[in-house]
Backbone as CSV, one residue per row, in Angstrom:
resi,resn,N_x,N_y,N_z,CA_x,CA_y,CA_z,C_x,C_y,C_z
1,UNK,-1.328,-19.211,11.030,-1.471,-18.154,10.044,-2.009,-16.911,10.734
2,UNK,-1.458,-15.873,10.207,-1.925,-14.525,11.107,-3.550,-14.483,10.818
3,UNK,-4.019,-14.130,11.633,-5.767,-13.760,11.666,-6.250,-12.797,10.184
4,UNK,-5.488,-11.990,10.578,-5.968,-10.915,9.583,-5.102,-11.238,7.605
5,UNK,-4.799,-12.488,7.915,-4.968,-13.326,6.291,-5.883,-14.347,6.260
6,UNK,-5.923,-14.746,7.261,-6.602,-16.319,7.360,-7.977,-15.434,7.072
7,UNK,-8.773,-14.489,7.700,-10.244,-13.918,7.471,-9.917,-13.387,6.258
8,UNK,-8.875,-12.593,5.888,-9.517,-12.325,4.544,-9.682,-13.226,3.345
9,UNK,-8.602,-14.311,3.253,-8.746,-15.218,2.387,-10.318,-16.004,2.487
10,UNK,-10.767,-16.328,3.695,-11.964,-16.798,3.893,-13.063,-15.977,3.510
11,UNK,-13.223,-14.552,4.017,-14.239,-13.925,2.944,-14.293,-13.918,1.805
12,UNK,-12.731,-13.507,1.062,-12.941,-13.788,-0.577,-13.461,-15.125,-0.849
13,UNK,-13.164,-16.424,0.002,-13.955,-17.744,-1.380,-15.565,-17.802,-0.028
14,UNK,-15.706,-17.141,0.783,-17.025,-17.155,1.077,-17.866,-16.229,-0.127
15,UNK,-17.506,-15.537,-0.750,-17.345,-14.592,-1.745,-17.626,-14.849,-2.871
16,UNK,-16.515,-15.383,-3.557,-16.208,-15.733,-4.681,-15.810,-17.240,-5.219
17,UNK,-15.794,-18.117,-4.377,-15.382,-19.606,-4.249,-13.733,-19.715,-4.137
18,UNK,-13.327,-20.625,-4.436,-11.948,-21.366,-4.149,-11.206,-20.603,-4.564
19,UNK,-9.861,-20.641,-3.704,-9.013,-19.717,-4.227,-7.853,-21.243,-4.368
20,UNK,-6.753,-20.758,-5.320,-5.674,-21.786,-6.112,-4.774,-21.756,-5.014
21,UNK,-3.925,-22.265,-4.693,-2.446,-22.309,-3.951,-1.639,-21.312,-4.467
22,UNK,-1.470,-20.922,-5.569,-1.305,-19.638,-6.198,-1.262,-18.610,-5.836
23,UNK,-3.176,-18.501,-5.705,-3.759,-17.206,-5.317,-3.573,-16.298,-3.854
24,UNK,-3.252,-17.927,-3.163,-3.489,-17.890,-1.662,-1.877,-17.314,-1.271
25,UNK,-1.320,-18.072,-2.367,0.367,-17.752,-1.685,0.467,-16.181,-1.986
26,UNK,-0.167,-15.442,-3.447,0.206,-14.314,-3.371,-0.311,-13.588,-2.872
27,UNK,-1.565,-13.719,-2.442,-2.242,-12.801,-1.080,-1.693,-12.813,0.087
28,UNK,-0.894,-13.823,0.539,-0.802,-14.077,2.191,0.843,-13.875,2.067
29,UNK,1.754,-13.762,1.309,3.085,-13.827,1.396,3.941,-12.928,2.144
30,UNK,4.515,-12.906,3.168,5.462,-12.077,3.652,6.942,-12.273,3.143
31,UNK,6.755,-12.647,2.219,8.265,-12.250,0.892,7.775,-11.507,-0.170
32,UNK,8.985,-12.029,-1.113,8.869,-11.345,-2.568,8.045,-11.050,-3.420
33,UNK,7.351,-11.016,-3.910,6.224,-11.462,-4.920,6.759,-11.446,-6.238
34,UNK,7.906,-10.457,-6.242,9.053,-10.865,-7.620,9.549,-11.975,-7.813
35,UNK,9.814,-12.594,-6.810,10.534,-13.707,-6.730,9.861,-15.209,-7.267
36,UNK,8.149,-14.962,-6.620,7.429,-16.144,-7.021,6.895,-15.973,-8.224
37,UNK,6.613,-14.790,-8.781,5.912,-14.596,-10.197,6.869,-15.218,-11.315
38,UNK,8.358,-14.772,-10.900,9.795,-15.255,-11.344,9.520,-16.460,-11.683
39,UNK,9.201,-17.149,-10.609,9.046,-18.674,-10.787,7.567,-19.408,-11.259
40,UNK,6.958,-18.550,-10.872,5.278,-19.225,-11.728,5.456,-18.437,-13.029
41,UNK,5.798,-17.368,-13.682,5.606,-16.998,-15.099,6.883,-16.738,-15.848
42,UNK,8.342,-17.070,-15.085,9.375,-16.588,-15.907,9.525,-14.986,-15.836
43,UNK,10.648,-15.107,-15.605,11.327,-13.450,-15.241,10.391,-12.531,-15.732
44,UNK,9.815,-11.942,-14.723,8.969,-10.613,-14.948,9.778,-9.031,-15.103
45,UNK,8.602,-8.528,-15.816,9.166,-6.939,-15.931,8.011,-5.991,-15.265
46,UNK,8.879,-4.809,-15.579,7.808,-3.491,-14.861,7.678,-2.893,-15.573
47,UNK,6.423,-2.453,-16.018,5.670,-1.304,-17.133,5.019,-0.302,-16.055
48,UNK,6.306,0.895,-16.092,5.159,2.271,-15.534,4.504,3.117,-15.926
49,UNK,2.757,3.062,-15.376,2.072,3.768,-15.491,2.293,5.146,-14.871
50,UNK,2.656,5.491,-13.890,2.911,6.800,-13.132,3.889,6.630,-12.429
51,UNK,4.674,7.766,-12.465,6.175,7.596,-11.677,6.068,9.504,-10.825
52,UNK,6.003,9.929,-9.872,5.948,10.993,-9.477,6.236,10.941,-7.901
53,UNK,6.725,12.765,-7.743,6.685,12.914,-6.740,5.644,14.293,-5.844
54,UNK,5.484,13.348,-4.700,3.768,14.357,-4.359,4.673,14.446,-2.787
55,UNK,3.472,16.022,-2.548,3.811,15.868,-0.957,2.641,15.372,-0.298
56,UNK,3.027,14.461,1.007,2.156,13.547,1.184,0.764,14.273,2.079
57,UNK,-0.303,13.988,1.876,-1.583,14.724,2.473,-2.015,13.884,4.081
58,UNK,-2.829,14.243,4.581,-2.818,13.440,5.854,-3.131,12.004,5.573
59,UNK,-4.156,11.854,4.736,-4.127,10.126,5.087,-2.618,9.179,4.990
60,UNK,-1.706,9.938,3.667,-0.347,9.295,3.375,0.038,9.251,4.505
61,UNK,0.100,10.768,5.229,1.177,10.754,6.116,0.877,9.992,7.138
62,UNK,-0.410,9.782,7.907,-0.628,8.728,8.666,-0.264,7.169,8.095
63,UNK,-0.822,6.426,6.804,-0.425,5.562,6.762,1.240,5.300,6.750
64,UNK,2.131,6.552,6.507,3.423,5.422,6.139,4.175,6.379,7.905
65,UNK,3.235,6.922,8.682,3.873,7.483,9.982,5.115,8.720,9.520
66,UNK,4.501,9.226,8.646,5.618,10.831,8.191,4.383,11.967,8.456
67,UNK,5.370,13.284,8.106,4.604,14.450,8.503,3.686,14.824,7.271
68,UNK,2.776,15.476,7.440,2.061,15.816,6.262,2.873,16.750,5.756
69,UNK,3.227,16.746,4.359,4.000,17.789,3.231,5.011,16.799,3.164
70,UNK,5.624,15.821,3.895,7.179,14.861,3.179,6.535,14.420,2.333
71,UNK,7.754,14.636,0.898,8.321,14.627,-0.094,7.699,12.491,-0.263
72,UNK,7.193,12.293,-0.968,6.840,10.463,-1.268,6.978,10.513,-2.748
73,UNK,7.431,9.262,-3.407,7.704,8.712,-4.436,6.077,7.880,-4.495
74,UNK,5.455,8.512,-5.568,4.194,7.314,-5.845,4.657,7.232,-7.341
75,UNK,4.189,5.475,-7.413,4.312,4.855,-8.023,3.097,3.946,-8.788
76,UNK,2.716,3.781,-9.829,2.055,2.809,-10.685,2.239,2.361,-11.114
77,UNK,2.478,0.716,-11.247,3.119,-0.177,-12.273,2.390,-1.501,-12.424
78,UNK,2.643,-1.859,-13.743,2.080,-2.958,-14.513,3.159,-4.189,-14.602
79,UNK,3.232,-5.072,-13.562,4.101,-6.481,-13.347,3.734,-7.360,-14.530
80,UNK,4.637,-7.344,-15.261,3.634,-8.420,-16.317,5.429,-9.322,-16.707
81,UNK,4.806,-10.413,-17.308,5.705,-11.146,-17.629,5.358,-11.381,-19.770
82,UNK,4.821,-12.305,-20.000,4.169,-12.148,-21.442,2.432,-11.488,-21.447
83,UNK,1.852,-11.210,-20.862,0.860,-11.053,-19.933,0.647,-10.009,-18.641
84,UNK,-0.435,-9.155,-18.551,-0.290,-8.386,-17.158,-0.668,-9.463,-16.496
85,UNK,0.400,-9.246,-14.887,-0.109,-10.323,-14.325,-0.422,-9.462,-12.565
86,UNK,-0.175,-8.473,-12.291,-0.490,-7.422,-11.164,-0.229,-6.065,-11.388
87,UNK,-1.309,-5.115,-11.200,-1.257,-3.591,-11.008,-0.495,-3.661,-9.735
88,UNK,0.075,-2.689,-8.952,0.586,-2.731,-8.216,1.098,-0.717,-7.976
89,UNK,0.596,-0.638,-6.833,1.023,0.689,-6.265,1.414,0.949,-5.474
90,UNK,2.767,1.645,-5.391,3.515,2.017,-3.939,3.711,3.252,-3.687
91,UNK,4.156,3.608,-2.367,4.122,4.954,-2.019,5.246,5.122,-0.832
92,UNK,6.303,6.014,-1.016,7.592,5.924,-0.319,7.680,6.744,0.121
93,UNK,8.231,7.417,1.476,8.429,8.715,2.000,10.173,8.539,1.488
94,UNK,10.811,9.557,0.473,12.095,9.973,0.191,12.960,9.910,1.494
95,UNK,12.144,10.415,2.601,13.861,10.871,3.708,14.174,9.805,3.893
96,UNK,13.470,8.231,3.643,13.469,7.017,4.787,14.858,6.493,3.703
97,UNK,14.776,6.788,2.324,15.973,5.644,1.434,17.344,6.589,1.331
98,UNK,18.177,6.216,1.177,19.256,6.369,0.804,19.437,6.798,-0.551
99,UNK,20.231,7.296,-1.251,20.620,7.710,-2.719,20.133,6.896,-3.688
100,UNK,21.332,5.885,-3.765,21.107,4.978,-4.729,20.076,3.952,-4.490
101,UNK,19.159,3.558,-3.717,17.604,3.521,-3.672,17.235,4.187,-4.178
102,UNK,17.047,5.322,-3.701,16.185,6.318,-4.460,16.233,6.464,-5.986
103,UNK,18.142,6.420,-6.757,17.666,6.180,-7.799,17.257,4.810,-8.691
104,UNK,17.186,3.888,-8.071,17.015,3.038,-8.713,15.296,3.000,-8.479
105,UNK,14.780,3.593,-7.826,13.302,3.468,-7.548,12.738,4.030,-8.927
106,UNK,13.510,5.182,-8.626,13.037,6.533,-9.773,13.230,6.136,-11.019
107,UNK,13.837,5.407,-11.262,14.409,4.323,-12.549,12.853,3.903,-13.002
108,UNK,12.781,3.143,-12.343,11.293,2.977,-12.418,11.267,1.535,-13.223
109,UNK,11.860,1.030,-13.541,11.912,0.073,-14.653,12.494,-1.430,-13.395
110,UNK,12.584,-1.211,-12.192,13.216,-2.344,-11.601,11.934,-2.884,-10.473
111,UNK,11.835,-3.818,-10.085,11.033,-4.638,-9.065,11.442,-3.751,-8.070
112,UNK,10.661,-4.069,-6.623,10.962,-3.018,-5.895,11.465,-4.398,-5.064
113,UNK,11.049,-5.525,-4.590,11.810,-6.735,-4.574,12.856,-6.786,-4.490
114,UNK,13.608,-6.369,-6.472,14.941,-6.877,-6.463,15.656,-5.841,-6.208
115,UNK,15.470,-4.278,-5.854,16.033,-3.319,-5.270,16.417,-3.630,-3.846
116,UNK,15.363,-3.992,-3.110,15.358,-4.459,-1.556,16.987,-5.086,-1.467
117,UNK,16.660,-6.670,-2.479,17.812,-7.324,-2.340,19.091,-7.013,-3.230
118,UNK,19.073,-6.229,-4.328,20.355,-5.787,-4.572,20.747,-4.867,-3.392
119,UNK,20.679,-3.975,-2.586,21.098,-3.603,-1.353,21.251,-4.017,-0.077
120,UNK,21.095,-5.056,-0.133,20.469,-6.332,0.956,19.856,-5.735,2.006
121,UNK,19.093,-5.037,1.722,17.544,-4.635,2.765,17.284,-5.321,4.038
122,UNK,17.420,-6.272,4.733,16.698,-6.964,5.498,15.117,-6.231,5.941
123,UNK,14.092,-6.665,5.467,12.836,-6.173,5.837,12.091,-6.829,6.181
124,UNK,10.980,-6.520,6.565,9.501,-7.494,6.263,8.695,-6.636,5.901
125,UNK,7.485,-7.492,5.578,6.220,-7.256,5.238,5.196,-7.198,6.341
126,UNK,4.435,-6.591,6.596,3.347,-6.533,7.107,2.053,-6.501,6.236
127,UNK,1.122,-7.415,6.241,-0.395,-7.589,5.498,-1.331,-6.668,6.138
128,UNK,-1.578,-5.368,5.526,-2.826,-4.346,6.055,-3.966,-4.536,5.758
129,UNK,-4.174,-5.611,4.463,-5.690,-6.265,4.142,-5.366,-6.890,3.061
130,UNK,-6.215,-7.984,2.809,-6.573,-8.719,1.721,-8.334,-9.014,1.255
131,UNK,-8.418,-8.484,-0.006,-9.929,-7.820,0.004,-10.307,-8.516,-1.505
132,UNK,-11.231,-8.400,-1.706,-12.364,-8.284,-2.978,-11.817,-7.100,-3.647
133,UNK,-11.001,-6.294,-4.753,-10.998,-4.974,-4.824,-12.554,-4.869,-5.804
134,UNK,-13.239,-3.436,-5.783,-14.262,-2.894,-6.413,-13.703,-2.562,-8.113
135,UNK,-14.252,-3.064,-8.816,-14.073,-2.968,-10.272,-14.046,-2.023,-10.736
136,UNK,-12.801,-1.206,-11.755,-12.768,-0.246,-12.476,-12.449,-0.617,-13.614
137,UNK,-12.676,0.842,-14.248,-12.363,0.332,-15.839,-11.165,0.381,-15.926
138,UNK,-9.733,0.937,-15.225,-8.638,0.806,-15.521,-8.571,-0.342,-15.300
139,UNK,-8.719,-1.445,-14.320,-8.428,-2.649,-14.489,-8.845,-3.469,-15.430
140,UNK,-10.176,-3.494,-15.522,-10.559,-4.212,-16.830,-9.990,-4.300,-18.082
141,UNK,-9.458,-2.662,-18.161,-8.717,-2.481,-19.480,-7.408,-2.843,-19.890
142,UNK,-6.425,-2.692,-18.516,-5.366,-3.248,-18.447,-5.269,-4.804,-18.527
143,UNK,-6.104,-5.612,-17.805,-6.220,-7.408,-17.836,-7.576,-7.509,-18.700
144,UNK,-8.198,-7.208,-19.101,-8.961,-7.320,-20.146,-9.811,-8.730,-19.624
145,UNK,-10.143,-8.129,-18.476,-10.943,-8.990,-17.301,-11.533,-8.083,-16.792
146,UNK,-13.080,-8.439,-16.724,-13.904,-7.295,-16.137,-14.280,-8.092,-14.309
147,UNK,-13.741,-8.733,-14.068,-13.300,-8.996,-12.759,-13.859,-9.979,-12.363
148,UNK,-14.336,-10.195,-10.903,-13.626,-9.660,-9.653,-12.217,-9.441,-9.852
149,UNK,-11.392,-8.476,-8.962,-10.077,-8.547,-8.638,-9.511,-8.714,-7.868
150,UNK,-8.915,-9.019,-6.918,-8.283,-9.735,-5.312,-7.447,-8.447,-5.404
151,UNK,-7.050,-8.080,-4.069,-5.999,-7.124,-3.534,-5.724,-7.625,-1.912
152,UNK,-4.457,-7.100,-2.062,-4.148,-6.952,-0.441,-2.908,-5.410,-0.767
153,UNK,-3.181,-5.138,0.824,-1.997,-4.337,1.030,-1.327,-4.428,1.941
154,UNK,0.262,-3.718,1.799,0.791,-4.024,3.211,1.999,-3.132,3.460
155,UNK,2.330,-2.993,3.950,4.141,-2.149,4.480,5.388,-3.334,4.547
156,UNK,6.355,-2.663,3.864,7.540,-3.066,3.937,8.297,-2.331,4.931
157,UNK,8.573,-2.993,5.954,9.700,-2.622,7.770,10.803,-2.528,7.037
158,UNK,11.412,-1.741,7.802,12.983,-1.328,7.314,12.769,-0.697,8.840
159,UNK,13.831,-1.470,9.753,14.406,-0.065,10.962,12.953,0.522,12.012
160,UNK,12.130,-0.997,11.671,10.862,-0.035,12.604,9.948,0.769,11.783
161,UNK,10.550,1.004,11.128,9.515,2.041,9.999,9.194,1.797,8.353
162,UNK,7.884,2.477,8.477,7.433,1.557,7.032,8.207,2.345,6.241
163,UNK,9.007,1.611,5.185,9.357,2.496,3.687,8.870,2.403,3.068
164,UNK,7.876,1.113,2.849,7.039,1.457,1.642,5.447,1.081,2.024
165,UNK,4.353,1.423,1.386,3.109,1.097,1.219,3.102,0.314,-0.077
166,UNK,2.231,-0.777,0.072,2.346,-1.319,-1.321,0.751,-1.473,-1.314
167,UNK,0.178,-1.926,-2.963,-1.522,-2.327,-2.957,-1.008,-3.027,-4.045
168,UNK,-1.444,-4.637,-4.079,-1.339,-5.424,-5.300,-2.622,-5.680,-5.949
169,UNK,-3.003,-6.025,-7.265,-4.573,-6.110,-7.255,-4.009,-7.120,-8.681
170,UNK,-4.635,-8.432,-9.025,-4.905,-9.074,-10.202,-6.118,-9.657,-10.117
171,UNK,-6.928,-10.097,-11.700,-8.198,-10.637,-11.703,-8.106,-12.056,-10.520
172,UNK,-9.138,-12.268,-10.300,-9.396,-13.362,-9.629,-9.515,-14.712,-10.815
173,UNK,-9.669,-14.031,-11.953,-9.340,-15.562,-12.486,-7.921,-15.935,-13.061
174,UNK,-7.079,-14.758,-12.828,-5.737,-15.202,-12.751,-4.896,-16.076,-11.936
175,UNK,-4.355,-17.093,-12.782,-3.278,-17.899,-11.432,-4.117,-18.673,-10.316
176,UNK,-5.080,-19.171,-11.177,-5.939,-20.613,-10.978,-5.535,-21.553,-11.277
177,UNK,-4.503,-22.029,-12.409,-4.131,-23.562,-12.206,-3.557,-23.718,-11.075
């Protein structure tokens, strides 16, 4: 297991205690996460909170390796199936996708998952952390769980280069059986 999952999973239950097979798979996964929610909660949807386009400031532009001022798609969305089941935020530099990516991003209503593979993407994931996230009231209010919340983040490879930034965050007492 890569180092930098294996320690973070270990701080969170040094932390917080045991984490589920669940929990562990959706923190540490270098696939889909559409795909397994698919299968632990039944076909999920996307509820967007923020759909915009910003020009990116230096920290963006360092994390996704673009210039400061390219054009990024940020994104806020609520993965829920009957239930929220992940906040989830991404952040895209425009020059890196193609058209019809782009509009299906902007759509806003599709997994970013099943976009990948309706175009057949070949990508990976890279894990940039898996953490404790710090409690807000947007989360609380949205899962109606005043927490802890687990997060990780990571980049989706395309061609050497990240296209996307992602940050997933659900309660920690979610997706314990």
């Amino acid at each position: 297991m890569d180092e930098l999952i294996f320690n973070g999973i270990n701080k969170i239950e040094n932390s917080l205690g045991g984490l589920s097979s669940a929990q562990k798979i959706l923190l540490a996964t270098d696939g889909s996460v559409t795909t397994i929610l698919d299968v632990l909660k039944g076909k999920i949807q996307i509820r967007t909170l923020v759909q915009e386009f910003r020009e990116a400031d230096l920290e963006t532009a360092q994390l996704l390796d673009i210039d400061e001022g390219d054009t990024v798609n940020f994104r806020i969305v609520i993965i829920e199936g009957k239930e929220p089941l992940i906040h989830a935020t991404s952040i895209v530099p425009i020059k890196r996708l193609n058209n019809s990516f782009k509009e299906d991003l902007v759509r806003a209503d599709i997994p970013i998952g099943r976009i990948l593979k309706k175009y057949k993407i070949e990508s990976r994931r890279e894990i940039r952390s898996i953490e404790i996230e710090e409690n807000s009231s947007e989360l609380e209010k949205i899962f109606k769980d005043e927490g802890p919340f687990l997060s990780r983040t990571y980049h989706i490879i395309y061609k050497n280069q990240p296209i996307i930034w992602l940050k997933e965050t659900f309660p920690y007492t979610m997706f314990r059986e």
